[in-house]
N, C-alpha and C positions, 0 to 999 in steps of 0.2 A: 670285843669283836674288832674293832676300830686300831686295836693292839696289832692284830695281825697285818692289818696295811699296813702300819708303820712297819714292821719287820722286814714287810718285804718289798720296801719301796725302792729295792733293790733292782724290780723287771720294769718300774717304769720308764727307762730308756728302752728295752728290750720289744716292748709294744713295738714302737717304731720298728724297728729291724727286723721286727718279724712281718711286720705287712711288707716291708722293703724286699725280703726273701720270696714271700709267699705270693709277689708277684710278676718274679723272674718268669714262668712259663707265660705269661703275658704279654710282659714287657719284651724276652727273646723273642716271640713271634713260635715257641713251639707249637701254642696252644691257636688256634685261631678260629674254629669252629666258634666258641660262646662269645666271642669278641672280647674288646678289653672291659666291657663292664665289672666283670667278679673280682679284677685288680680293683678297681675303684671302691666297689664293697668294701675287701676286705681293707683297705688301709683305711677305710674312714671307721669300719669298727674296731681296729686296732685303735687308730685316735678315742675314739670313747671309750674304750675299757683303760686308756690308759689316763682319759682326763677323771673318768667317774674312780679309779682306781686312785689318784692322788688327792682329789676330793675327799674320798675318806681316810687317807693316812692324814692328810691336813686337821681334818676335826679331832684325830687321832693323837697329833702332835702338839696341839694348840695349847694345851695345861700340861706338858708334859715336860716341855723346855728342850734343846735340842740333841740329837743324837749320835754317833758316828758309826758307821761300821766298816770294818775293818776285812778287807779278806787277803790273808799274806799268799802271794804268785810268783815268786823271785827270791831266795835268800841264798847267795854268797861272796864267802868271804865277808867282807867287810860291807857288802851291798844289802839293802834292804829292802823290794818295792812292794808296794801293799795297794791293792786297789781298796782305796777310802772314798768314803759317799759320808756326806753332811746331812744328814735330814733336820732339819727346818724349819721353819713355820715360812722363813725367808724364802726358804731355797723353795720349799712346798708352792709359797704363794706362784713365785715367777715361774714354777715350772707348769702350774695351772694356766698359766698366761698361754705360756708356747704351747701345750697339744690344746689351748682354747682358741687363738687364731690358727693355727693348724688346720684346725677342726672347721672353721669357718673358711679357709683358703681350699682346701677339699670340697667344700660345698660347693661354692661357686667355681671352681676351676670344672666343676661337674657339669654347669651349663656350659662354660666359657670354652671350655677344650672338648665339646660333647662329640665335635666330628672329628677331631684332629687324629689320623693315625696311630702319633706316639701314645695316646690319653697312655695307658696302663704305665710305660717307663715315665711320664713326668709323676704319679703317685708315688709310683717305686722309690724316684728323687725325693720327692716330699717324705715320703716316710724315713728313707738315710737321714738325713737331715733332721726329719725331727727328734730322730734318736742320740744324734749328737750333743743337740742344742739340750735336750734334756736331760744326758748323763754331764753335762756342761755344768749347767745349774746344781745338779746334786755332790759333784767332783769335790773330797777333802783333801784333793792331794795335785800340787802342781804338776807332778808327773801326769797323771792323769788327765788334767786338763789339757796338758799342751797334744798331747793323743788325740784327744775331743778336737780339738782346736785345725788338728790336721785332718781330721775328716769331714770339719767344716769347711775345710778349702776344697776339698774335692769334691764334696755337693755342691759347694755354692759352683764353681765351674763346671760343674755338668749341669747345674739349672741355667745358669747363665745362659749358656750355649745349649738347651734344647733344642731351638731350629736352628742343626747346625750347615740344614742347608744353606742361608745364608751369609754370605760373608759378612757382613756387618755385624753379626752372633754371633761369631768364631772372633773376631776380633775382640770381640768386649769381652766374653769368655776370658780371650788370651793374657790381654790386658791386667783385668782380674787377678788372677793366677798368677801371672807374674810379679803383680803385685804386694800381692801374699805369700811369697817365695821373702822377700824381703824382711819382711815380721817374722819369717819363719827362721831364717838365719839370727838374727837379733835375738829372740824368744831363747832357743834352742843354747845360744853360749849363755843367757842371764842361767837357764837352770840347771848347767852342766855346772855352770861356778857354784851358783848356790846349793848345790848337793852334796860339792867338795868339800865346802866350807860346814857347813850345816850337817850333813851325815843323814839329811833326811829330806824327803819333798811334803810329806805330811803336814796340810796349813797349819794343827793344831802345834807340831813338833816345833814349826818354824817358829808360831806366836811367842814360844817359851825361851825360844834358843836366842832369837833378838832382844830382850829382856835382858839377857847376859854377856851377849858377845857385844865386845868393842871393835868394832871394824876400823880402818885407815879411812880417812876422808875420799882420798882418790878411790878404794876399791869399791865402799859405801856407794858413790857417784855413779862410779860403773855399770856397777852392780842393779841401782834405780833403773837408769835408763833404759840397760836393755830391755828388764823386765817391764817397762812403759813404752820402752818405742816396738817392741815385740806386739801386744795387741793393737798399737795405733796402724801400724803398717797391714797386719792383717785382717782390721776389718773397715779398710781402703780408707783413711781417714787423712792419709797423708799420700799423695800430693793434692788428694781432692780440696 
Protein backbone atom coordinates (compact mmCIF):
# COMPACT_ATOMS: atom_id res chain seq x y z
CA UNK A 1 0.00 0.00 0.00
CA UNK A 2 2.76 2.49 1.23
CA UNK A 3 4.00 1.50 -2.66
CA UNK A 4 1.50 3.66 -4.03
CA UNK A 5 2.65 6.95 -1.97
CA UNK A 6 5.89 6.56 -3.19
CA UNK A 7 4.58 6.45 -6.76
CA UNK A 8 2.90 9.19 -6.64
CA UNK A 9 4.75 11.65 -4.58
CA UNK A 10 4.53 13.25 -7.57
CA UNK A 11 1.04 15.57 -6.36
CA UNK A 12 2.90 16.41 -3.12
CA UNK A 13 3.80 19.90 -4.36
CA UNK A 14 0.28 19.97 -6.05
CA UNK A 15 -1.50 19.97 -2.43
CA UNK A 16 -0.07 23.32 -2.22
CA UNK A 17 -1.40 24.74 -5.42
CA UNK A 18 -4.43 23.40 -5.27
CA UNK A 19 -5.54 25.20 -1.89
CA UNK A 20 -3.59 28.22 -3.74
CA UNK A 21 -6.30 27.86 -6.68
CA UNK A 22 -9.18 26.87 -4.67
CA UNK A 23 -8.93 30.09 -2.99
CA UNK A 24 -9.04 32.59 -5.63
CA UNK A 25 -12.90 33.08 -5.20
CA UNK A 26 -11.86 34.32 -1.85
CA UNK A 27 -9.03 35.77 -2.04
CA UNK A 28 -10.51 38.03 -5.43
CA UNK A 29 -13.39 39.10 -3.27
CA UNK A 30 -15.88 37.32 -5.81
CA UNK A 31 -17.09 35.16 -3.15
CA UNK A 32 -17.97 37.26 0.09
CA UNK A 33 -21.24 36.04 1.46
CA UNK A 34 -19.28 32.80 3.69
CA UNK A 35 -16.38 35.24 4.41
CA UNK A 36 -12.76 34.06 4.00
CA UNK A 37 -13.05 31.34 6.43
CA UNK A 38 -13.52 28.13 3.76
CA UNK A 39 -9.95 29.72 2.10
CA UNK A 40 -8.56 29.05 5.43
CA UNK A 41 -10.18 25.43 5.58
CA UNK A 42 -9.31 24.45 2.61
CA UNK A 43 -5.36 25.34 2.47
CA UNK A 44 -4.87 23.88 5.88
CA UNK A 45 -6.52 20.61 4.61
CA UNK A 46 -4.53 20.76 1.62
CA UNK A 47 -1.51 21.02 4.20
CA UNK A 48 -2.51 17.78 5.87
CA UNK A 49 -3.28 15.53 3.17
CA UNK A 50 -0.16 16.59 1.69
CA UNK A 51 1.98 16.20 5.18
CA UNK A 52 -0.20 12.83 6.06
CA UNK A 53 0.46 11.98 2.14
CA UNK A 54 4.41 12.26 2.48
CA UNK A 55 4.33 10.63 5.79
CA UNK A 56 3.38 7.57 4.13
CA UNK A 57 5.51 7.68 1.08
CA UNK A 58 8.30 8.31 3.67
CA UNK A 59 7.76 4.87 5.52
CA UNK A 60 7.30 3.76 1.91
CA UNK A 61 10.72 4.72 0.82
CA UNK A 62 12.58 4.12 4.03
CA UNK A 63 14.04 0.22 2.94
CA UNK A 64 13.60 0.91 -0.31
CA UNK A 65 16.52 3.29 -1.17
CA UNK A 66 15.86 6.19 -3.41
CA UNK A 67 13.93 6.77 -6.54
CA UNK A 68 13.54 9.12 -9.53
CA UNK A 69 10.88 9.80 -11.79
CA UNK A 70 11.23 11.01 -14.86
CA UNK A 71 8.37 12.71 -17.07
CA UNK A 72 9.91 13.89 -20.53
CA UNK A 73 7.76 17.61 -21.61
CA UNK A 74 10.22 19.07 -24.24
CA UNK A 75 12.29 17.04 -26.89
CA UNK A 76 14.11 18.96 -29.70
CA UNK A 77 16.48 18.68 -31.66
CA UNK A 78 19.27 18.36 -29.67
CA UNK A 79 17.31 19.72 -26.39
CA UNK A 80 15.99 17.38 -23.80
CA UNK A 81 13.89 18.73 -20.71
CA UNK A 82 12.49 16.14 -18.43
CA UNK A 83 10.49 17.12 -15.27
CA UNK A 84 12.63 14.81 -12.65
CA UNK A 85 11.55 14.44 -8.94
CA UNK A 86 14.12 12.62 -6.55
CA UNK A 87 12.21 10.73 -4.00
CA UNK A 88 14.02 10.14 -0.85
CA UNK A 89 14.17 9.38 2.49
CA UNK A 90 16.32 12.92 2.36
CA UNK A 91 14.09 14.84 0.18
CA UNK A 92 10.93 12.96 1.96
CA UNK A 93 12.34 14.00 5.48
CA UNK A 94 12.74 17.99 4.57
CA UNK A 95 9.78 17.98 2.80
CA UNK A 96 7.86 16.73 5.96
CA UNK A 97 9.57 19.62 7.65
CA UNK A 98 7.90 22.33 5.17
CA UNK A 99 4.04 21.41 4.81
CA UNK A 100 4.82 20.59 8.98
CA UNK A 101 5.66 24.30 9.69
CA UNK A 102 3.26 25.07 7.08
CA UNK A 103 0.88 23.49 8.69
CA UNK A 104 1.70 25.01 12.12
CA UNK A 105 2.19 28.81 10.43
CA UNK A 106 -1.59 28.26 9.09
CA UNK A 107 -2.69 27.52 12.47
CA UNK A 108 -1.61 30.39 14.15
CA UNK A 109 -1.97 32.91 11.32
CA UNK A 110 -5.68 31.45 11.96
CA UNK A 111 -5.79 33.45 15.33
CA UNK A 112 -3.26 36.11 14.30
CA UNK A 113 -4.81 37.36 10.98
CA UNK A 114 -8.42 36.25 12.32
CA UNK A 115 -9.80 39.99 11.55
CA UNK A 116 -7.58 41.02 8.83
CA UNK A 117 -9.54 41.61 5.49
CA UNK A 118 -6.92 39.99 3.26
CA UNK A 119 -7.03 36.53 5.68
CA UNK A 120 -8.09 34.27 2.47
CA UNK A 121 -5.14 35.80 -0.04
CA UNK A 122 -2.27 35.57 2.63
CA UNK A 123 -3.37 31.45 2.76
CA UNK A 124 -3.66 31.47 -0.97
CA UNK A 125 0.30 32.95 -0.64
CA UNK A 126 0.98 30.45 1.94
CA UNK A 127 -0.24 27.79 -0.20
CA UNK A 128 2.03 29.20 -3.60
CA UNK A 129 4.74 28.92 -1.57
CA UNK A 130 4.36 25.84 -0.16
CA UNK A 131 4.05 24.30 -3.29
CA UNK A 132 7.21 25.58 -4.51
CA UNK A 133 9.27 25.09 -1.55
CA UNK A 134 7.98 21.36 -1.83
CA UNK A 135 8.37 20.55 -5.53
CA UNK A 136 11.92 22.47 -4.43
CA UNK A 137 13.05 19.61 -2.22
CA UNK A 138 11.79 16.74 -4.57
CA UNK A 139 13.38 18.56 -7.88
CA UNK A 140 16.10 16.02 -9.73
CA UNK A 141 16.75 18.37 -12.29
CA UNK A 142 18.44 21.83 -12.19
CA UNK A 143 16.15 23.02 -14.72
CA UNK A 144 13.41 22.44 -12.55
CA UNK A 145 14.72 23.78 -9.55
CA UNK A 146 15.71 27.22 -10.97
CA UNK A 147 11.64 27.17 -11.96
CA UNK A 148 10.91 26.45 -8.36
CA UNK A 149 13.25 28.97 -7.40
CA UNK A 150 11.44 31.62 -9.45
CA UNK A 151 8.28 31.13 -7.97
CA UNK A 152 9.83 31.46 -4.86
CA UNK A 153 10.61 34.96 -5.47
CA UNK A 154 7.39 35.87 -6.38
CA UNK A 155 5.64 34.33 -3.18
CA UNK A 156 8.16 35.40 -1.05
CA UNK A 157 7.35 39.31 -2.59
CA UNK A 158 3.89 39.09 -2.36
CA UNK A 159 4.17 37.86 1.30
CA UNK A 160 6.61 40.18 2.06
CA UNK A 161 4.42 42.93 0.82
CA UNK A 162 0.90 41.62 2.16
CA UNK A 163 0.06 45.06 3.65
CA UNK A 164 0.86 46.68 0.82
CA UNK A 165 -0.94 49.43 2.28
CA UNK A 166 2.01 50.57 3.88
CA UNK A 167 5.03 51.96 2.56
CA UNK A 168 7.44 50.55 4.68
CA UNK A 169 5.85 46.89 3.19
CA UNK A 170 6.16 47.93 -0.41
CA UNK A 171 9.57 48.80 0.35
CA UNK A 172 10.93 45.61 1.88
CA UNK A 173 8.77 43.85 -0.66
CA UNK A 174 10.83 45.98 -3.21
CA UNK A 175 13.93 45.49 -1.77
CA UNK A 176 13.53 41.88 -1.61
CA UNK A 177 12.78 41.32 -5.13
CA UNK A 178 15.24 43.19 -6.31
CA UNK A 179 17.39 41.48 -4.60
CA UNK A 180 16.59 38.26 -6.00
CA UNK A 181 16.59 39.74 -9.55
CA UNK A 182 20.34 39.50 -8.89
CA UNK A 183 20.66 35.61 -8.10
CA UNK A 184 18.50 35.31 -10.65
CA UNK A 185 20.83 36.65 -13.39
CA UNK A 186 23.78 34.81 -11.94
CA UNK A 187 21.80 31.40 -11.47
CA UNK A 188 20.22 31.63 -14.90
CA UNK A 189 23.95 31.96 -17.05
CA UNK A 190 25.64 29.07 -14.47
CA UNK A 191 22.71 26.72 -15.97
CA UNK A 192 22.47 27.93 -19.50
CA UNK A 193 26.52 27.07 -19.52
CA UNK A 194 25.95 24.02 -17.76
CA UNK A 195 23.36 22.51 -20.21
CA UNK A 196 25.69 23.54 -23.02
CA UNK A 197 28.49 21.91 -21.75
CA UNK A 198 26.67 18.97 -20.18
CA UNK A 199 23.80 18.18 -22.66
CA UNK A 200 21.72 17.73 -19.59
CA UNK A 201 20.20 19.46 -16.33
CA UNK A 202 19.30 16.12 -14.78
CA UNK A 203 21.44 15.97 -11.09
CA UNK A 204 21.77 12.24 -11.74
CA UNK A 205 23.10 12.88 -15.59
CA UNK A 206 25.39 15.75 -14.25
CA UNK A 207 26.70 13.32 -11.18
CA UNK A 208 28.15 10.94 -14.02
CA UNK A 209 29.15 13.57 -16.76
CA UNK A 210 31.62 15.47 -13.96
CA UNK A 211 33.30 12.13 -13.32
CA UNK A 212 34.43 12.45 -17.03
CA UNK A 213 34.59 15.77 -18.18
CA UNK A 214 37.89 17.66 -17.67
CA UNK A 215 37.01 21.21 -17.60
CA UNK A 216 39.64 24.54 -17.95
CA UNK A 217 40.33 25.78 -14.61
CA UNK A 218 38.99 29.45 -15.47
CA UNK A 219 35.51 27.73 -16.99
CA UNK A 220 35.44 25.10 -13.87
CA UNK A 221 35.69 28.67 -11.60
CA UNK A 222 33.05 30.33 -13.51
CA UNK A 223 31.10 27.97 -13.74
CA UNK A 224 31.14 27.39 -9.42
CA UNK A 225 30.38 30.65 -8.65
CA UNK A 226 27.57 31.29 -10.62
CA UNK A 227 25.89 28.23 -9.61
CA UNK A 228 26.86 29.55 -5.56
CA UNK A 229 26.43 33.10 -5.99
CA UNK A 230 23.00 32.36 -7.78
CA UNK A 231 21.27 30.90 -4.40
CA UNK A 232 23.41 33.20 -2.12
CA UNK A 233 21.80 36.31 -3.86
CA UNK A 234 18.43 34.75 -3.96
CA UNK A 235 17.65 33.90 -0.66
CA UNK A 236 18.97 37.65 0.48
CA UNK A 237 22.23 36.27 1.95
CA UNK A 238 24.31 38.76 0.46
CA UNK A 239 24.53 41.99 1.11
CA UNK A 240 22.74 41.00 4.38
Amino acid sequence: MTQFFVETSWLLPVYGLMGAVLSLPWSTGLVRRTGPRPAVYLNIAMTLLAFGHGLLAFRGIWNQGSQELLFSWFDFADLHLTLALDISVLNLGALELITGLSLLAQVFALGYLEKDWALARFYGLMGFFEAAMSGLVLSGSLFVSYSLLEMLTLSTYLLVGFWYAQPLVVTAARDAFLTKRIGDVLLLMGVVALASLAGSLNFNDLYEWVKVEELAPAMATLLGLALIAGPIGKCAQFPL
